[in-house]
VEXDREN-2710 file (C-alpha; in Angstrom, 1 decimal):
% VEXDREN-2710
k/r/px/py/pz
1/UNK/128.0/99.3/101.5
2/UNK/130.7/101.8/102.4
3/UNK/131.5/101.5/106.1
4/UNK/135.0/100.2/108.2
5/UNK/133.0/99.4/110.7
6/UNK/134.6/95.9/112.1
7/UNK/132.0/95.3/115.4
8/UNK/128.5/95.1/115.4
9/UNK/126.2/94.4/118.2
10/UNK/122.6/93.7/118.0
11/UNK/120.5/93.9/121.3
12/UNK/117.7/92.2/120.9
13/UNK/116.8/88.6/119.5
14/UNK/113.8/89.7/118.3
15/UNK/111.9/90.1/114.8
16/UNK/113.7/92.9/114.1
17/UNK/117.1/92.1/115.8
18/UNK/117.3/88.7/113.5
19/UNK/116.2/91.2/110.2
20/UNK/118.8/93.6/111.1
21/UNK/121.5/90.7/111.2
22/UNK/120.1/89.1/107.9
23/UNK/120.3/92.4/106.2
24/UNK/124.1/93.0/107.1
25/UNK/125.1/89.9/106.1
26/UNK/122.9/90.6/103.0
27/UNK/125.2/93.6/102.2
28/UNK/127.9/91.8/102.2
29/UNK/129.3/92.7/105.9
30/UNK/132.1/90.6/106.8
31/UNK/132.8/91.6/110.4
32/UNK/132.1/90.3/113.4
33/UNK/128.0/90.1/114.8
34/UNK/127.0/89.4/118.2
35/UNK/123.3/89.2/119.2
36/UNK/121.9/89.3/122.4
37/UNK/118.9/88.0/123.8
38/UNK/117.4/88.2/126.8
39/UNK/115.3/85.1/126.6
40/UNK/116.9/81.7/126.5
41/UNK/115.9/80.7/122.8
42/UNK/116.1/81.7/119.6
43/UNK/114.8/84.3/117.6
44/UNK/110.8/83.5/117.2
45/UNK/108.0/84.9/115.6
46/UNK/105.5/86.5/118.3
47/UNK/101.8/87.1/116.6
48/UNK/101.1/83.1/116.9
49/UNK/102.1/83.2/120.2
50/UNK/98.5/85.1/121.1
51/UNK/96.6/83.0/117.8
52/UNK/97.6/79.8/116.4
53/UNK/99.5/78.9/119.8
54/UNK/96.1/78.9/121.6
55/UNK/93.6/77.7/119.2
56/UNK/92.6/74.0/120.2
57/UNK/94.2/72.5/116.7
58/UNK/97.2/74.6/116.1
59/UNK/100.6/74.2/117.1
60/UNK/102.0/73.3/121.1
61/UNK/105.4/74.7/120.7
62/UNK/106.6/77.9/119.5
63/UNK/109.2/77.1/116.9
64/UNK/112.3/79.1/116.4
65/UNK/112.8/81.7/112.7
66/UNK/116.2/80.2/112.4
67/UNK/118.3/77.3/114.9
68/UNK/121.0/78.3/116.9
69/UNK/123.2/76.6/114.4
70/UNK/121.9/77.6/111.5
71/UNK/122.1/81.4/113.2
72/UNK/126.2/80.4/114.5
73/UNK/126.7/78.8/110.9
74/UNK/124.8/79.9/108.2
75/UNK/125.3/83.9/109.3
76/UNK/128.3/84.1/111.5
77/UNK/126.5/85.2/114.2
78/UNK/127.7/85.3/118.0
79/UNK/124.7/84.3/119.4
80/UNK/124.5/85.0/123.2
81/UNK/121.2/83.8/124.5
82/UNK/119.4/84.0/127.8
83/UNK/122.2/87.3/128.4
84/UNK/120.0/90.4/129.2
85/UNK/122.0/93.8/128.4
86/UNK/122.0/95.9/131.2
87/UNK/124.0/98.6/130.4
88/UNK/125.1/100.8/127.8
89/UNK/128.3/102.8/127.6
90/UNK/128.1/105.1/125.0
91/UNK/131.8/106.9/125.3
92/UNK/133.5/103.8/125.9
93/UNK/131.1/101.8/122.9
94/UNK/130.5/98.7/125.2
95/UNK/127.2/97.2/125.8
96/UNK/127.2/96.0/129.6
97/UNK/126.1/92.1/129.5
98/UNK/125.2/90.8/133.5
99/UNK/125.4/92.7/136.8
100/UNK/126.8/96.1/136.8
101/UNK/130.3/95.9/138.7
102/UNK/130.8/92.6/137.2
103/UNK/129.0/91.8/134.5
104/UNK/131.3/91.4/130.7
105/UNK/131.1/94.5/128.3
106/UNK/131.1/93.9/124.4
107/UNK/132.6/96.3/122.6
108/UNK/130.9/97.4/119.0
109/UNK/131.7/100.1/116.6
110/UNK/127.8/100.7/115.7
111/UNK/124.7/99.5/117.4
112/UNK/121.1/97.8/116.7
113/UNK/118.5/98.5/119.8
114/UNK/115.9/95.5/119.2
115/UNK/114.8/95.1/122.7
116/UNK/111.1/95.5/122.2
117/UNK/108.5/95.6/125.0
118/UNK/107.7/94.1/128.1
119/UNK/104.5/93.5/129.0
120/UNK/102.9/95.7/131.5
121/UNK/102.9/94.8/135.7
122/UNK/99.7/93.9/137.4
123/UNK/100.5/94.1/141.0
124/UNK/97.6/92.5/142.3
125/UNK/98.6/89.2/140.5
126/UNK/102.4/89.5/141.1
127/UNK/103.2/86.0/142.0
128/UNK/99.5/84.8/142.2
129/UNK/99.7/81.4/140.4
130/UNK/97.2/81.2/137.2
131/UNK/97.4/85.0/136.6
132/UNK/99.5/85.3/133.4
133/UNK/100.8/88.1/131.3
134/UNK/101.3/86.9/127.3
135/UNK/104.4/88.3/126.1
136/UNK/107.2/85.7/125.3
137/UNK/106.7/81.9/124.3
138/UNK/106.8/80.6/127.9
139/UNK/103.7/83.2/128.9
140/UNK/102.2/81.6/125.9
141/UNK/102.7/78.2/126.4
142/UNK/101.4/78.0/129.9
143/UNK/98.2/79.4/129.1
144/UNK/97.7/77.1/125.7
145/UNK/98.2/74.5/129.1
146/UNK/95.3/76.6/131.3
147/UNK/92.9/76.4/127.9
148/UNK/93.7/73.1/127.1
149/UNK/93.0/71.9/130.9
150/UNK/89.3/73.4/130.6
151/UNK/89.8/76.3/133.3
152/UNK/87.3/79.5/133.4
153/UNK/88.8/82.4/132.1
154/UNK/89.0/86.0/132.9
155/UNK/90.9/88.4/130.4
156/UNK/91.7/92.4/131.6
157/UNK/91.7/94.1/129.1
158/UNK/90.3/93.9/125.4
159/UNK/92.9/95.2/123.1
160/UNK/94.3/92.3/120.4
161/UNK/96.0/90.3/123.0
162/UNK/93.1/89.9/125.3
163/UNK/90.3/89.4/122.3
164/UNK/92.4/87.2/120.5
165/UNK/92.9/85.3/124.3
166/UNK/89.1/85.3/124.3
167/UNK/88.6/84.2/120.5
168/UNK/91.2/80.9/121.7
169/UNK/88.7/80.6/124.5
170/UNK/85.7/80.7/123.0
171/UNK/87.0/78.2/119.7
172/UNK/87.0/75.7/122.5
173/UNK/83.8/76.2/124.3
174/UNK/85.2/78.0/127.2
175/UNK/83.0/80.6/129.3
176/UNK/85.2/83.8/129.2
177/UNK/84.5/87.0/130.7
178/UNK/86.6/89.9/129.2
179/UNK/86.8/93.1/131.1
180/UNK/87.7/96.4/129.8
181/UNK/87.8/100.0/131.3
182/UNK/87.5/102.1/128.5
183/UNK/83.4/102.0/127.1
184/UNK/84.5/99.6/123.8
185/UNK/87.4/97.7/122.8
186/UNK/89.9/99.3/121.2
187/UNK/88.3/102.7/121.3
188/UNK/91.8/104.9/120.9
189/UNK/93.2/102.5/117.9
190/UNK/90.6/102.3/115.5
191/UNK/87.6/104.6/116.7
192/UNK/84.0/104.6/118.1
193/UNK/82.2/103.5/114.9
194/UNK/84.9/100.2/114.3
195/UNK/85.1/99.8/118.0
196/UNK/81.3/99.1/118.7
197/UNK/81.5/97.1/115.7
198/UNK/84.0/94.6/117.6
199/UNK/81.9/94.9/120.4
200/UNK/79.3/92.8/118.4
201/UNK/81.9/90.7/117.3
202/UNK/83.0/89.4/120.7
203/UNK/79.2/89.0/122.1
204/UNK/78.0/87.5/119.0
205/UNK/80.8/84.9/119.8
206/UNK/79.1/84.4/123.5
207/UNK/81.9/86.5/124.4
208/UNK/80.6/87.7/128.4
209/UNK/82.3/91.4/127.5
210/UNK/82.7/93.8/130.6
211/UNK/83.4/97.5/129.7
212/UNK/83.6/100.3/131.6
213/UNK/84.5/98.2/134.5
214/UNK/88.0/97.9/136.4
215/UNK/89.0/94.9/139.0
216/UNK/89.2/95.9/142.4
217/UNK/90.1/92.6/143.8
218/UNK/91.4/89.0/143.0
219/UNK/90.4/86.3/144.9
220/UNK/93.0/83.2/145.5
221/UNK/93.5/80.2/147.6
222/UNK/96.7/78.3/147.8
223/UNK/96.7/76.6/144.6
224/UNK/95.8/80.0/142.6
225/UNK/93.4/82.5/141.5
226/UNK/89.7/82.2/142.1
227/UNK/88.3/85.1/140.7
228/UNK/88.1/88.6/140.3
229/UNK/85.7/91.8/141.7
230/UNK/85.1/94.5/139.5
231/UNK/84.3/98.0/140.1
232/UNK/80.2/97.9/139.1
233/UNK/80.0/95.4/141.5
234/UNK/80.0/92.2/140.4
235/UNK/82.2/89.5/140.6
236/UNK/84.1/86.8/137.8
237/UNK/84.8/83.3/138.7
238/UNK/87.9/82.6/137.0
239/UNK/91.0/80.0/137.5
240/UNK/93.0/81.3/134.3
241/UNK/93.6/85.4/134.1
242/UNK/95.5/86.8/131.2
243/UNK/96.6/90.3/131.1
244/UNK/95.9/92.3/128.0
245/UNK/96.9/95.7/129.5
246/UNK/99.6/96.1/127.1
247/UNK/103.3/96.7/127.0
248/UNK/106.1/99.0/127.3
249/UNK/109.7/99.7/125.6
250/UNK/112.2/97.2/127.1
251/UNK/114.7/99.8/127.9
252/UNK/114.9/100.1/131.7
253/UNK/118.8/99.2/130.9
254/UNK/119.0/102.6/128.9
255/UNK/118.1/104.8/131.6
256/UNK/121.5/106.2/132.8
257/UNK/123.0/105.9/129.4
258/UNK/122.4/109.1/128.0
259/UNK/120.5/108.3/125.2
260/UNK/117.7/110.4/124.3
261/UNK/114.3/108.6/125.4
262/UNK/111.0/109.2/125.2
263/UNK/108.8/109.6/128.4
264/UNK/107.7/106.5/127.7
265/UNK/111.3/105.1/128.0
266/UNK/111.5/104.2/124.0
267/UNK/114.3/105.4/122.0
268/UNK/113.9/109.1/120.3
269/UNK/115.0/108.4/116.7
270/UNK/115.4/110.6/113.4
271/UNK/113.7/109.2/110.2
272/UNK/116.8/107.2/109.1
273/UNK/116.2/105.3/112.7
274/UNK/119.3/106.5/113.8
275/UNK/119.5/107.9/118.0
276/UNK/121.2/110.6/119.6
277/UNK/124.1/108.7/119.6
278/UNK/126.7/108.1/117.1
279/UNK/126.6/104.7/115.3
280/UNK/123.7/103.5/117.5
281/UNK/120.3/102.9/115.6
282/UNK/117.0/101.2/116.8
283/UNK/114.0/99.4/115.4
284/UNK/110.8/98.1/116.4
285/UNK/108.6/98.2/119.8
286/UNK/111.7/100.3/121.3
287/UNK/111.9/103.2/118.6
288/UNK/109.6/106.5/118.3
289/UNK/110.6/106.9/115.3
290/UNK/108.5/109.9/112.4
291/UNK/106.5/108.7/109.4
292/UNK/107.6/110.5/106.4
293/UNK/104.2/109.2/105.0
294/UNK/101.8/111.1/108.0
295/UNK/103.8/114.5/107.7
296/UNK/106.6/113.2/110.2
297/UNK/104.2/112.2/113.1
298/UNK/106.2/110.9/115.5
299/UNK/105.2/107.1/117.0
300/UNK/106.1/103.9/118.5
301/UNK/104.9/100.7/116.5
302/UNK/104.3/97.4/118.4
303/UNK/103.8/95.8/114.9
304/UNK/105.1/92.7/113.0
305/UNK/105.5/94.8/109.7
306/UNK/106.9/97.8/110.9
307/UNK/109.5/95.7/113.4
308/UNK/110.6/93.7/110.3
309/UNK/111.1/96.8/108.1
310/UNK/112.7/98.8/110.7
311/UNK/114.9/96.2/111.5
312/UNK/116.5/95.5/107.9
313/UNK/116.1/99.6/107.6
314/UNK/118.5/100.3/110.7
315/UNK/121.2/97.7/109.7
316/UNK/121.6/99.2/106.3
317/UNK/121.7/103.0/107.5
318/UNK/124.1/102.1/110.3
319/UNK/126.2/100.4/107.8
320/UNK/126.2/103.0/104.7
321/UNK/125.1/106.2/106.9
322/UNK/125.8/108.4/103.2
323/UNK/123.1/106.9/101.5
324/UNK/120.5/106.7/104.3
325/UNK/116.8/107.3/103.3
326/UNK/113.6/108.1/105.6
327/UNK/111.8/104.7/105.9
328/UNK/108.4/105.1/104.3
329/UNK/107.0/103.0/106.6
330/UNK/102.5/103.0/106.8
331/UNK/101.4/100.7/110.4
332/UNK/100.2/97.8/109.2
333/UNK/98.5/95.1/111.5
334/UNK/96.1/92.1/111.6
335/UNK/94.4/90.3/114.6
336/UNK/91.7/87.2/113.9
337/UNK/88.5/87.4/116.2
338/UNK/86.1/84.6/116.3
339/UNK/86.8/83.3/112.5
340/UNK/87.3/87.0/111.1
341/UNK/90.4/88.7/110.4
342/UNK/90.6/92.4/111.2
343/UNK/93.2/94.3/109.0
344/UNK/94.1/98.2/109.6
345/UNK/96.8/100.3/107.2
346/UNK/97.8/103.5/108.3
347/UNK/97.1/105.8/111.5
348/UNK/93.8/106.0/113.3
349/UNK/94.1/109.6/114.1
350/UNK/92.2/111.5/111.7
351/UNK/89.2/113.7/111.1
352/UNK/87.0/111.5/109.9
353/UNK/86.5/107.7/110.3
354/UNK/83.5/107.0/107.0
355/UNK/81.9/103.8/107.6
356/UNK/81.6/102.4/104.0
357/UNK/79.8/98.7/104.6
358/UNK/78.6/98.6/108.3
359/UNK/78.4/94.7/108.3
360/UNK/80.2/92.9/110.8
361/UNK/80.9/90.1/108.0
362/UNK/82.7/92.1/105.1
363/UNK/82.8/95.5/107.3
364/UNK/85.1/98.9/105.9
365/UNK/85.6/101.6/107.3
366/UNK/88.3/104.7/106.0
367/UNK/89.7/107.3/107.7
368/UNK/89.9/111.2/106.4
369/UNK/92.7/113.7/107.6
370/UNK/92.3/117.0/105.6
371/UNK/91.6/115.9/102.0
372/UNK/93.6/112.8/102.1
373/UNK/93.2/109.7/103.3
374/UNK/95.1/108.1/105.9
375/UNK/93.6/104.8/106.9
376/UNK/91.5/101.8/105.9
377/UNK/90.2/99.2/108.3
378/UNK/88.6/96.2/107.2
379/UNK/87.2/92.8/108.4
380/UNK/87.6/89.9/106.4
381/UNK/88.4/92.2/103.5
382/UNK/91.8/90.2/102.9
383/UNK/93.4/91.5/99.8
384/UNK/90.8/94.4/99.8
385/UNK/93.2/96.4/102.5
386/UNK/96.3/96.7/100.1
387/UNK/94.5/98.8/97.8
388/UNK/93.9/101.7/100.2
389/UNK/97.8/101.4/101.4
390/UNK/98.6/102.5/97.6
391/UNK/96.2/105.1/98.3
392/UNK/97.7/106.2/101.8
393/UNK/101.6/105.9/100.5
394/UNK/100.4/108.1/97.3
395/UNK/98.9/110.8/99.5
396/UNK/95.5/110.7/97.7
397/UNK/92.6/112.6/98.2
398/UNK/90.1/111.2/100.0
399/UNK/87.5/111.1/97.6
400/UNK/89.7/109.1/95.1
401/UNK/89.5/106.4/98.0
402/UNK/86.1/106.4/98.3
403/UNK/85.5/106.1/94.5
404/UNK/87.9/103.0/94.8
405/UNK/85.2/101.8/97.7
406/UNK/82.6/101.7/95.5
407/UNK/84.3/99.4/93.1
408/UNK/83.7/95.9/93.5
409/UNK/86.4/93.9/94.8
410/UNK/87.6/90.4/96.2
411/UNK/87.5/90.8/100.0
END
């Protein structure tokens, strides 16, 4: 670490606001670290929130990565909780903590933007009791409250929130009805041939899967919703709603700061993570950042993996800006269905997608771009999918991969 930098700030207590701290304090940074989060807890780990959370025998309360002691303590850190940044001054280096003309500023000599997402608005439920997004712990604990209390449930939208929502659902014998615009789930992530392979997955699970369908109106009484219309016609008797309709960057309080931003509001970043602005870096959901791996395509991961490196990746760029190296970061996620667990490595984007084993249980699919390949996408294929990442991050040919498909393996 060579660096005088005295200040740092980390917005965020998120995944990849806590790896960003860990790894400063890892390289041996002695100065000062506050981290803000706009929630009222400590950092925690999202992906259960949406599976073990919800299932009838896991877990009812979402437990913090670290204490608030043991974060105050153990790494020095000036943990501000439930302290939303709403500003950012970027000549005077302050990050604006409260309301504008009199909220405190904080002032750091280099930056971590952790923010993540926010979960997108539904105006017809705004306000509508029983109609819940599933973003943070307190979204997911009142709907593990809704399952466990029996109520019918209607899901919009059937990306990995919403099936996952629906696998929760269905583990406990719930009627569910999960209703989706597009003509198959997850269509523009993983492509027609996996996508009407999920299909299956969900009605094979007595899954009452809508697509190609949009609500037109929710019903309600005083004590909540009631139901749902949708656009063939029909209508969905429901008394729990979840939103799956997914997210966007948590950076409404970057707006007037200058930084560069996408037009989705996420933070325009070079392959070292690093913004437009001096000593100001960001990581995960927030960052559209280039893969080094996919010829610098540029993107915005909402994934546990990439949040996690990006995070530890930022502090240690920020901190030694000299010996700063393009992540080589290749997406990564997982989501279980119904007792399966779906794994994709890579980028769905591609030329090709080659279904290798078109069976729900032990399915495989890879994905061509030019000669190479660039994704694998498996279900229950568990230690199966790390073999076709060394095959993405080595940038071999496509036919390579499918020779490695037709050895046998443990899946």
């Amino acid at each position: 670490m060579t660096t005088d930098l005295r200040r740092l700030v980390v917005v965020g207590a998120s995944l990849a606001g806590l790896r960003a701290v860990e790894a400063a304090r890892r390289a041996g940074f002695t100065g000062s670290i506050t981290l803000l989060g706009a929630e009222p807890r400590a950092p925690y780990d999202r992906p259960p929130l949406s599976k073990a959370l919800l299932q009838p025998d896991g877990p009812a309360v979402v437990q913090p990565f670290h204490t608030e002691e043991h974060l105050r303590t153990e790494l020095g850190v000036d943990l501000r909780v439930g302290a939303p940044a709403t500003g950012l001054d970027l000549a005077g280096r302050q990050v604006v903590v409260g309301a504008e003309r009199v909220g405190s500023r904080i002032d750091y000599d280099g930056l971590i933007l952790a923010t993540g997402a926010t979960a997108n608005t539904w105006p017809p439920g705004v306000g509508v009791p029983g109609v819940h997004p599933l973003r943070t712990a307190a979204d997911g604990l009142a709907i593990r409250a809704a399952l466990d209390a029996g109520k019918r449930v209607a899901i919009v939208g059937a990306g990995f929130i919403g099936s996952e929502v629906a696998s929760a659902a269905r583990a406990r014998g719930l009627p569910v009805t999960l209703i989706e615009a597009a003509p198959q789930p997850l269509t523009r992530s993983v492509g027609p041939a996996v996508a009407e392979v999920l299909t299956g997955l969900h009605r094979s699970a007595g899954v009452d899967l809508r697509v190609g369908t949009q609500v037109t109106e929710i019903h309600q009484t005083g004590s909540g919703v009631t139901g749902l219309s949708l656009s063939d016609g029909t209508t969905v008797p429901a008394e729990l709603v979840v939103l799956g309709i997914g997210a966007r960057p948590a950076t409404d309080w970057l707006r007037d700061s200058g930084l560069a931003l996408h037009r989705d509001g996420g933070v325009l970043v070079d392959a070292t993570l690093a913004t437009s602005a001096p000593g100001v870096y960001a990581a995960g959901d927030v960052a559209h950042a280039p893969l080094s791996v996919f010829d610098g395509d540029v993107v915005r991961l909402e994934h546990w993996t990439s949040a996690a490196e990006q995070g530890a990746a930022a502090m240690r760029n920020l901190l030694d800006p000299l010996a700063a190296r393009p992540l080589q970061t290749v997406p990564y996620f997982w989501s279980d269905w119904h007792g399966h667990r779906l794994q994709f490595v890579g980028v769905p984007t591609a030329d090709e997608v080659h279904v290798i084993r078109p069976e729900p249980e032990r399915f495989l699919a890879l994905y061509r771009r030019g000669e190479r390949i660039v994704g694998a996408f498996t279900i229950n294929g568990r230690r199966e999918i790390m073999r076709y990442r060394r095959h993405i991050v080595g940038r071999a040919p496509f036919e390579a991969a499918l020779t490695e498909a037709a050895t046998p393996a443990a899946v």
